[in-house]
PATORGU-300803 format. One line per 10 residues: number of its first residue (from 0); for each residue x, y, z of C-alpha. Coordinates in steps of 0.5 Angstrom, whole numbers, plus 500, padded with zeros to 3 digits. Layout:
<sites>
NUM	X,Y,Z ~ ...
</sites>
This chain:
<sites>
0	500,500,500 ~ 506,505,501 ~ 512,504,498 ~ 518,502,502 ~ 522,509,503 ~ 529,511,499 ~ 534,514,502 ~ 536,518,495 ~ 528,521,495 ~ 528,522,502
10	532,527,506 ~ 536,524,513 ~ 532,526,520 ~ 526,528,516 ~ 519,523,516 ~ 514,523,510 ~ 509,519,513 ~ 501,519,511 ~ 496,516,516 ~ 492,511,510
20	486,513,507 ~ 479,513,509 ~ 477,509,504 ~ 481,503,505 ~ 479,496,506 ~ 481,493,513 ~ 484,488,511 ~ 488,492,506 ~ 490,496,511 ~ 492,490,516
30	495,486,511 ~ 499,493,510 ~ 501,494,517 ~ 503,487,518 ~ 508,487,512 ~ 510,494,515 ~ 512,491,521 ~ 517,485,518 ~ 519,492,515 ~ 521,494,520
40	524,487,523 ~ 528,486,517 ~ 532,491,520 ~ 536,487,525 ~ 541,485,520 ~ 544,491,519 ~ 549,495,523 ~ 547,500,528 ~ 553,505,530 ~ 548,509,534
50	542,508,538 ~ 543,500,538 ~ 540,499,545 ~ 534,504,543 ~ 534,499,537 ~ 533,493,540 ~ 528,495,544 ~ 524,497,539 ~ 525,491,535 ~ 522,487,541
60	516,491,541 ~ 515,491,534 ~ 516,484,534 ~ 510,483,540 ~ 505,487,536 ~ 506,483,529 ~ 504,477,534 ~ 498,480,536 ~ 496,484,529 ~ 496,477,526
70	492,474,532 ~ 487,479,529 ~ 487,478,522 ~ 486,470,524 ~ 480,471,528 ~ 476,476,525 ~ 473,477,519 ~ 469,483,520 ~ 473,489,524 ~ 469,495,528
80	470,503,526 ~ 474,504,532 ~ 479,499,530 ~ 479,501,524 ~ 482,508,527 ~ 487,505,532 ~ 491,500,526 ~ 491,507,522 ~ 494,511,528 ~ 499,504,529
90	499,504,522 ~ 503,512,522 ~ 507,510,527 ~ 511,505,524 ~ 512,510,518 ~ 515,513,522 ~ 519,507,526 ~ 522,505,519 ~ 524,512,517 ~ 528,513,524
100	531,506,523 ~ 534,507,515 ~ 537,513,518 ~ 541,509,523 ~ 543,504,518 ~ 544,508,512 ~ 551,508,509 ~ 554,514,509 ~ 551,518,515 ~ 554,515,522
110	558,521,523 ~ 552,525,522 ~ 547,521,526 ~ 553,520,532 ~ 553,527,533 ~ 544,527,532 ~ 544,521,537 ~ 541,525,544 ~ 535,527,538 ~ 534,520,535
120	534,517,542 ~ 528,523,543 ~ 525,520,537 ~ 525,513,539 ~ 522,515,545 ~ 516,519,542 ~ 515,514,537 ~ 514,507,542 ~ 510,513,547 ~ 506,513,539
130	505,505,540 ~ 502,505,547 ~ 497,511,545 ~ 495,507,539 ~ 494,501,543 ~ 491,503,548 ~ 485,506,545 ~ 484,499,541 ~ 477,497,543 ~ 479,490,545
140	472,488,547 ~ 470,489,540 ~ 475,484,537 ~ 474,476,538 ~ 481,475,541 ~ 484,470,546 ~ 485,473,553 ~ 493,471,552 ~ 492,476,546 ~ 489,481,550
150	494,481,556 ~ 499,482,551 ~ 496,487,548 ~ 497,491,556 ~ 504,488,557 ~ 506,492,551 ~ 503,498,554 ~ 505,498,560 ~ 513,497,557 ~ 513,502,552
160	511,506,558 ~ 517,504,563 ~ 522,503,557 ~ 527,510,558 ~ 530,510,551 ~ 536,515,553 ~ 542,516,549 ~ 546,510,549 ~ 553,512,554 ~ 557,509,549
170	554,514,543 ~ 556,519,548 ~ 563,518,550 ~ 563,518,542 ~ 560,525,541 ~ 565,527,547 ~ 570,525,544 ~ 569,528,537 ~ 568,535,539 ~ 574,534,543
180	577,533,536 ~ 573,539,533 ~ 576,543,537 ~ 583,542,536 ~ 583,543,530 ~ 580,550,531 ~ 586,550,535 ~ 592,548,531 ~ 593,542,534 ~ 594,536,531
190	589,531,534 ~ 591,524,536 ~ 590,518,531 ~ 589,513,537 ~ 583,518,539 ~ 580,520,532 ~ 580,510,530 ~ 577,510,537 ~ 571,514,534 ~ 571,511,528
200	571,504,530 ~ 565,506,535 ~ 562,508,527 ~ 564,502,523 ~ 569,506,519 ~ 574,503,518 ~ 577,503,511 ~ 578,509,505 ~ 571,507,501 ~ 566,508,508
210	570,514,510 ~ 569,518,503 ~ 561,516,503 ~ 561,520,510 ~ 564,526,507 ~ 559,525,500 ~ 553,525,505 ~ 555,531,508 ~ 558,535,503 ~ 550,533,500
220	547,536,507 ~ 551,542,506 ~ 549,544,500 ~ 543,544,502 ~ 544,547,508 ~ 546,552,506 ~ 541,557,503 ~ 538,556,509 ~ 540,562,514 ~ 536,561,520
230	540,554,521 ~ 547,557,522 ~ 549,552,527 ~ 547,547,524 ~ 551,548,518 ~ 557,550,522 ~ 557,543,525 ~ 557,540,518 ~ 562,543,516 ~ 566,542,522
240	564,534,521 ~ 566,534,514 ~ 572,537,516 ~ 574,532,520 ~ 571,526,516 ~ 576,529,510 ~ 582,529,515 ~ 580,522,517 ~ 580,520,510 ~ 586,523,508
250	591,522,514 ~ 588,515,518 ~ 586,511,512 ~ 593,509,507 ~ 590,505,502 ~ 584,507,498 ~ 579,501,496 ~ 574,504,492 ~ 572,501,486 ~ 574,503,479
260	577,509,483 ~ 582,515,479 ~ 588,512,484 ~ 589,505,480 ~ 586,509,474 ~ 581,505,473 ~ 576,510,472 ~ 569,508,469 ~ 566,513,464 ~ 559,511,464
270	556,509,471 ~ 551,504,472 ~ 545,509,475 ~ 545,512,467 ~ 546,505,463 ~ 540,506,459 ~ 538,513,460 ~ 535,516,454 ~ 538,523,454 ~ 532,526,452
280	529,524,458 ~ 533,529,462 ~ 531,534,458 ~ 525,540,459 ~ 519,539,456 ~ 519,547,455 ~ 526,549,453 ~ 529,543,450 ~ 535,544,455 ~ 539,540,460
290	534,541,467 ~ 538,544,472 ~ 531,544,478 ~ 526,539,475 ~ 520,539,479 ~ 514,534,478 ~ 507,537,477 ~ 500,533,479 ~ 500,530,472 ~ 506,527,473
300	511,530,469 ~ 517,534,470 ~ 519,540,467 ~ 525,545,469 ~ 523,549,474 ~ 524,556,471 ~ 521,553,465 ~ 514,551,468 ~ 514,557,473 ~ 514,562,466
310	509,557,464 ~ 505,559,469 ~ 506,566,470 ~ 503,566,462 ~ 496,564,465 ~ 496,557,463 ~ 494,552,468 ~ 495,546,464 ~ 501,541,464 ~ 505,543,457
320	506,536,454 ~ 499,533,455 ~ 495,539,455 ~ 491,536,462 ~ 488,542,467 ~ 492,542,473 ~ 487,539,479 ~ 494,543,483 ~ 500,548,481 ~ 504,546,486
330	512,543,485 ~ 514,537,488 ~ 522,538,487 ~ 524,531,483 ~ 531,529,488 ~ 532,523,484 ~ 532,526,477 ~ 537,532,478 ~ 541,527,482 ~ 542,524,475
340	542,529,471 ~ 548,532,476 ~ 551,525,475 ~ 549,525,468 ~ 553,532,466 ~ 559,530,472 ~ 560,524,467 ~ 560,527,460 ~ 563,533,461 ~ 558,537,461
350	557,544,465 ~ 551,543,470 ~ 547,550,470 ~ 546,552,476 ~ 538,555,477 ~ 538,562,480 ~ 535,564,486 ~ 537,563,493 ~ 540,556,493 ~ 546,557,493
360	552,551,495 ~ 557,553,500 ~ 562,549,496 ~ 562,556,492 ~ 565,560,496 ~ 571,562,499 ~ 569,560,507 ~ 570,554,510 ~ 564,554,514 ~ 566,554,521
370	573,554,524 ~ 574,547,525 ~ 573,546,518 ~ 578,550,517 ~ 583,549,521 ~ 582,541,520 ~ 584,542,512 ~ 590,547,513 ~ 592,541,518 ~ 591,537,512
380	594,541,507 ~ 601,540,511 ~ 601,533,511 ~ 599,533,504 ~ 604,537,501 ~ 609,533,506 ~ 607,527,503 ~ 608,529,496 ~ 616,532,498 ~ 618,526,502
390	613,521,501 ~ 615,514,497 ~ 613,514,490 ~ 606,510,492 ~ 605,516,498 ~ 606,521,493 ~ 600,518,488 ~ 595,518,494 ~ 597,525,495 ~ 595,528,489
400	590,523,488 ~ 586,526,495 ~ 589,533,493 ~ 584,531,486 ~ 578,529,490 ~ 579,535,496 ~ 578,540,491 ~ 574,537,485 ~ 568,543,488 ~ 571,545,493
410	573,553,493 ~ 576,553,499 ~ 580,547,500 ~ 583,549,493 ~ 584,556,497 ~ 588,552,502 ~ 592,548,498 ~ 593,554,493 ~ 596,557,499 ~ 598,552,502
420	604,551,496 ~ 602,544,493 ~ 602,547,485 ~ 610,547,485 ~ 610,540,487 ~ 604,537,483 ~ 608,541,477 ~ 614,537,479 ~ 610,529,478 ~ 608,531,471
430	614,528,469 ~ 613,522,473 ~ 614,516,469 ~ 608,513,473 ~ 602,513,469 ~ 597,514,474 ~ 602,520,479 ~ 601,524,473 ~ 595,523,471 ~ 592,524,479
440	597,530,479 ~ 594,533,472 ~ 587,532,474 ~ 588,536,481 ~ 591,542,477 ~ 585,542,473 ~ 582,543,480 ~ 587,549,482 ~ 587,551,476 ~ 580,554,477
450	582,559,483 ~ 584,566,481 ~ 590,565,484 ~ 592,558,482 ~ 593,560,475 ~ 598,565,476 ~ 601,560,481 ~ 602,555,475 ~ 604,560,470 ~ 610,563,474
460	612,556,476 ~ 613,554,469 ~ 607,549,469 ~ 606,551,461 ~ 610,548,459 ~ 609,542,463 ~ 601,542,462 ~ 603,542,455 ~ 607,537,454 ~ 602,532,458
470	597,534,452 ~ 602,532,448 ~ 605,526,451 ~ 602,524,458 ~ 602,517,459 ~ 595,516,459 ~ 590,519,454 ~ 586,522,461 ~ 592,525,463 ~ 592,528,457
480	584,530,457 ~ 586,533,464 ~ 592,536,461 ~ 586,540,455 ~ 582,543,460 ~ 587,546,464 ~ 588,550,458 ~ 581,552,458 ~ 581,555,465 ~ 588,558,465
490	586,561,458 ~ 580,565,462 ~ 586,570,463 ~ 589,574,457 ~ 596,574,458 ~ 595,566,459 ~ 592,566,451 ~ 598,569,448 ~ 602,564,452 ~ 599,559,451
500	598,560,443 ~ 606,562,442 ~ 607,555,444 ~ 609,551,438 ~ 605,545,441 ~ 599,548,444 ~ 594,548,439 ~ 596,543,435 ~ 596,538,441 ~ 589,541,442
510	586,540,435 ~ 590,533,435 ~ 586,530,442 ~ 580,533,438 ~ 581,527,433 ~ 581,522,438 ~ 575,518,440 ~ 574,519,446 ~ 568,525,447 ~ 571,527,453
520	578,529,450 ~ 574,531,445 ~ 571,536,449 ~ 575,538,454 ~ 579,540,446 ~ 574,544,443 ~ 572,548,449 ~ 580,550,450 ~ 580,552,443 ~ 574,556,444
530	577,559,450 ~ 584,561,445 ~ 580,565,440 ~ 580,571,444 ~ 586,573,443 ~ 586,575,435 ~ 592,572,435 ~ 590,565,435 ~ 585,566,430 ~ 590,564,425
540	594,559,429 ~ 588,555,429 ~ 586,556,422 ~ 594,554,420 ~ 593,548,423 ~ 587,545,419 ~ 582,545,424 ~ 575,548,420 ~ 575,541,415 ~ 576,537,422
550	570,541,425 ~ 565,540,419 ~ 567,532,419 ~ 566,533,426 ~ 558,536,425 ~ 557,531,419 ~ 558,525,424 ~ 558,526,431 ~ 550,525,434 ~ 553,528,441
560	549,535,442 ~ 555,537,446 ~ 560,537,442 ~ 556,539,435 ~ 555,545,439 ~ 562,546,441 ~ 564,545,434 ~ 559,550,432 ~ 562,556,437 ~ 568,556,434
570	566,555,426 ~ 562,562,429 ~ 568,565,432 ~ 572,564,426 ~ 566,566,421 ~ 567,573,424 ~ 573,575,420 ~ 574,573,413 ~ 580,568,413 ~ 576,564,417
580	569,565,412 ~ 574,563,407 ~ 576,556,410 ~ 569,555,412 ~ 566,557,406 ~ 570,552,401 ~ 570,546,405 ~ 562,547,402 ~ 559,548,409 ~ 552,552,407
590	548,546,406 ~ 551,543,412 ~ 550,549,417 ~ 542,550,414 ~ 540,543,416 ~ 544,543,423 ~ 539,550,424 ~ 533,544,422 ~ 535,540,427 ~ 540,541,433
600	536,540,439 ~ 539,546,443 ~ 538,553,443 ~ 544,554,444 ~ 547,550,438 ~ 542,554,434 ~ 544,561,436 ~ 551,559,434 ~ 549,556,428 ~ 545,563,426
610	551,567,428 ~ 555,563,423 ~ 551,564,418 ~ 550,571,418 ~ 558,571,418 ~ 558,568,412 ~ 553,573,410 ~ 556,579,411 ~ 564,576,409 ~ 561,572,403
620	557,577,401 ~ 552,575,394 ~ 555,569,393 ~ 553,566,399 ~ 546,570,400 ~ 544,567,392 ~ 545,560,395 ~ 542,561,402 ~ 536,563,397 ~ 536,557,393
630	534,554,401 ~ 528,551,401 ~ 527,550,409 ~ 533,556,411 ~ 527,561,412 ~ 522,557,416 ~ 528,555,420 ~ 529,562,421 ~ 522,565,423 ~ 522,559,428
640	529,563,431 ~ 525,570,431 ~ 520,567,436 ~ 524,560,440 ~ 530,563,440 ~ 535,566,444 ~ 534,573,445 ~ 541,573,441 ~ 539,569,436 ~ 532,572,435
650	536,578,432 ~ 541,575,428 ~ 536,571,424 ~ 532,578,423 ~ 538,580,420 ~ 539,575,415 ~ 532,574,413 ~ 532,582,412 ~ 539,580,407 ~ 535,575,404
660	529,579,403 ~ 533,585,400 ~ 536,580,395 ~ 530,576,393 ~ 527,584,392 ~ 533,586,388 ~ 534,580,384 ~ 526,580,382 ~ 526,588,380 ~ 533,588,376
670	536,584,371 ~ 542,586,374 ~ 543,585,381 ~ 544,590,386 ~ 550,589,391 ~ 546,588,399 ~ 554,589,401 ~ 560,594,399 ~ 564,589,394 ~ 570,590,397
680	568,584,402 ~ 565,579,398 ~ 569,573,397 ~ 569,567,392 ~ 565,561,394 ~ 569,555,392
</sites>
């Protein structure tokens, strides 16, 4: 009757439960209620690391209540209203037993639920009180029962009002112990490792792989948290924790576990949460864009939150696909469809819009979210760097390998360790003859190089070069996918564009990686090569090296999104002068261009390839304009533009169509034809 709650629809400490409706049959609701508590019973196999005695007690009880409730569906056939409202308040209560118990055993939250241990213990507490409410108004007289049944029925109730469910003593001394901790590293004091394995051993932590689902857990939770300003002590408490679980990850654990991991290089490409994923589905209804806030209506769709909201502020009070009356307007968030799209992207390289509004991720600032957090990762960032100076060769894998995790979305700890001076000697593995030290120490650049001051760091250490020559020669073809989306972010500064397009090899191993057949090399090669554009300079550096006949080829074969508008974006840019209208142009890419604009998905692809084509129209001139004419389907696709499209594109499509308007007029009144543009700008078209 209610499906067993997840742990990825459901927020931790949070209980979504429904008393049963009205209309139910009593003996679906007791079937319902029996096969709840077997639920709840079957979690006995599964490891408490807080709250176990409170656990076992509630088991107990569970247990004697399944003996009574199948004792009722036994013997009677017929059962009275009065009970049929007590077995929905009993109903409710064990909801929420279930609820409270997956959050005890789910994997990832036991730092959480040890320091949350005194209200989980409350909450047991008020849920077994719940147990002996609802028995106690249960009209035994009323059911055909035997009197064995019966007296248990009152023994229940008389022990779930003795039992104290206090928080465990154990639990305690752990909390204790763990603050201790938090406050040495508020501090400056290196805790001690015996102390820090005696609450991890109290968890259950005990290796590389738990550890780091610790911290997921909480970086999700603080994230979450953080647009949230009336809980600031509760946010600071999660960061100091994760704080702490990433020191623990890094400094107790010397072995990493997890499987198809970066430390070994057997990295995954495709997860098996997305295996058979249709793209589409990810998607807007709307917008026809990756969504970043998917909601669920009434009607069971799901839309982006934006594109919906905009949907309804036009006065509709329908859903778009089906066109059905809404019976409600409100927005159920879908967790588990942004939680793959998230992954989705992460896995594809593509960048995750962030929606805009209050909800903001604390990993996005420059604060560490509380002083024991900071303090934990300065200390973090000493035993790091020492590893990497005087670490053995596997010690010195590990530790550009957590310097990769600790600052893959963090802007703090990519702060820390900037600061700190890891760059200097992360430059100095890139030479390793260790496929994976280099390939770990390439990726933890990329993510240093995302920070202001990390670009400048890389730049006067002479990392240049040094990234450069991983893209051309990294032991691994990752390495050398790392080594392209460095280039992108150090690109983002002007004196680093001119740099980066001086050196003889740069651009040529970008344009080089986009042959390979990989999408990530691939992509990370085009944006580089988009970033590179804009110095004026490189405009010629990159149509030297041939790299408009390899983009065409690419939009005439690839079936990614991604990469077609990638490829688009930097045909638009070179299309902007003439050199690069002249390389477009005799590679016969007109008729190419107008059926993209027919069929691309993305609005963002459209507005690149409207933006070409009035480049070429302008820089091509007659020629050009007297072909586009001839095309059937170029002006139906151009009004659509004016209406679908973005605001840029919208304006640039009515440029066109006013160029293509004047030559049909100019050409049908004349039999010579009057030029649209000065003559001087038209080139041949080959």
């Amino acid at each position: 009757m209610i499906q067993k709650s997840s742990g990825s629809g459901r927020r931790i400490l949070t209980c979504p439960a429904i008393h049963p409706c009205d209309s139910i049959s009593p003996s679906t609701l007791l079937n319902s209620l029996i096969d709840l508590g077997g639920d709840i019973c079957s979690y006995k196999s599964k490891v408490f690391s807080v709250n176990k005695r409170n656990a076992r007690e509630t088991f107990r009880q569970i247990a004697n209540i399944l003996l009574f409730l199948q004792e009722i569906r036994d013997t009677t056939s017929d059962l009275p209203h009065p009970v049929i409202l007590s077995l929905s308040e009993l109903h409710l209560t064990f909801q929420k037993i279930r609820c409270l118990l997956e959050d005890c055993t789910r994997d990832g939250t036991r730092a959480w639920m040890l320091v949350s241990s005194d209200w989980a213990a409350n909450q047991f507490r008020i849920v077994i009180r719940g147990l002996a409410t609802g028995l106690d108004v249960f009209p035994l007289s009323t059911v055909d029962m035997s009197n064995e049944a019966k007296d248990l029925v009152e023994l229940i109730i008389r022990q779930v009002r003795k039992a104290s469910f206090d928080p465990d003593p154990d639990d305690k001394k752990a909390v204790k112990d763990l603050m201790r901790i938090m406050n040495h590293f508020e501090e400056g004091i290196a805790p001690d490792p015996i102390e820090i394995r005696r609450i991890l051993d109290h968890l259950g932590i005990d290796k590389w792989s738990s550890c780091n689902k610790e911290v997921k857990f909480l970086d999700s939770e603080i994230g979450t948290e953080f647009s949230n300003e009336e809980n600031k002590t509760k946010l600071e408490l999660l960061c100091s924790l994760m704080g702490f679980m990433s020191y623990c990850r890094c400094v107790i654990f010397d072995t990493v576990d997890f499987e198809s991991q970066h430390l070994n290089g057997q990295c995954s490409n495709i997860s098996k949460d997305l295996k058979g994923i249709n793209v589409d589905d990810l998607k807007c209804p709307i917008s026809l864009e990756m969504m970043s806030d998917p909601v669920t209506l009434s009607s069971g769709h799901t839309y982006d939150r934006c594109s919906i909201l905009k949907w309804f502020r036009s006065g509709n009070a329908t859903c778009p696909k089906t066109g059905e009356k809404l019976t409600s307007t409100e927005l159920v968030p879908n967790l588990v469809l942004k939680g793959l799209i998230q992954q989705y992207c992460a896995e594809n390289g593509i960048p995750v819009v962030v929606s805009r509004g209050k909800n903001r991720d604390i990993s996005r600032t420059v604060m560490a979210g509380s002083s024991a957090g900071e303090g934990a990762m300065k200390m973090l960032a000493g035993f790091l760097i020492n590893k990497l100076v005087n670490g053995s060769g596997e010690e010195m894998n590990k530790a550009a390998f957590e310097i990769r995790v600790l600052t893959k979305t963090s802007i703090f700890n990519r702060s820390c360790l900037v600061e700190s001076g890891t760059i200097p000697h992360l430059l100095k593995l890139l030479l390793s003859e260790d496929s994976n030290t280099q390939e770990n120490s390439i990726a933890a650049l990329l993510n240093l190089s995302k920070h202001s001051k990390g670009k400048c760091v890389i730049v006067e250490n002479e990392g240049l070069d040094l990234i450069v020559h991983v893209l051309r020669k990294g032991l691994k073809i990752e390495a050398q996918q790392h080594a392209a989306a460095t280039l992108y972010y150090l690109a983002s500064v002007e004196e680093n564009r001119v740099l980066i397009g001086e050196n003889p090899e740069a651009i040529a191993g970008l344009v080089e990686l986009v042959k390979n057949e990989n999408h990530h090399c691939k992509r990370n090669a085009l944006v580089a090569i988009f970033g590179l554009l804009v110095h004026p300079e490189n405009h010629w550096r990159l149509l030297a090296s041939g790299v408009v006949p390899l983009l065409l080829n690419l939009l005439r074969d690839s079936e990614r999104e991604d990469l077609v508008t990638d490829s688009l974006a930097i045909l638009a840019t070179l299309a902007e002068k003439i050199d690069g209208t002249v390389a477009i142009l005799r590679r016969g890419a007109l008729q190419l261009l107008v059926g993209i604009l027919d069929t691309c998905t993305s609005r963002t692809g459209k507005e690149y390839c409207v933006s070409m084509l009035l480049a070429l129209c302008v820089n091509g001139g007659l020629d050009v304009v007297a072909r586009l004419v001839k095309i059937p389907s170029l002006m139906g696709s151009l009004y659509s533009q004016l209406s679908e499209g973005t605001s840029r594109a919208s304006k640039k499509a009515s440029a066109i169509i006013k160029i293509l308007h004047q030559f049909y007029e100019n050409n049908s009144s004349s039999a010579s034809v009057t030029p649209v543009l000065p003559r001087e700008q038209f080139v041949h078209v080959w």
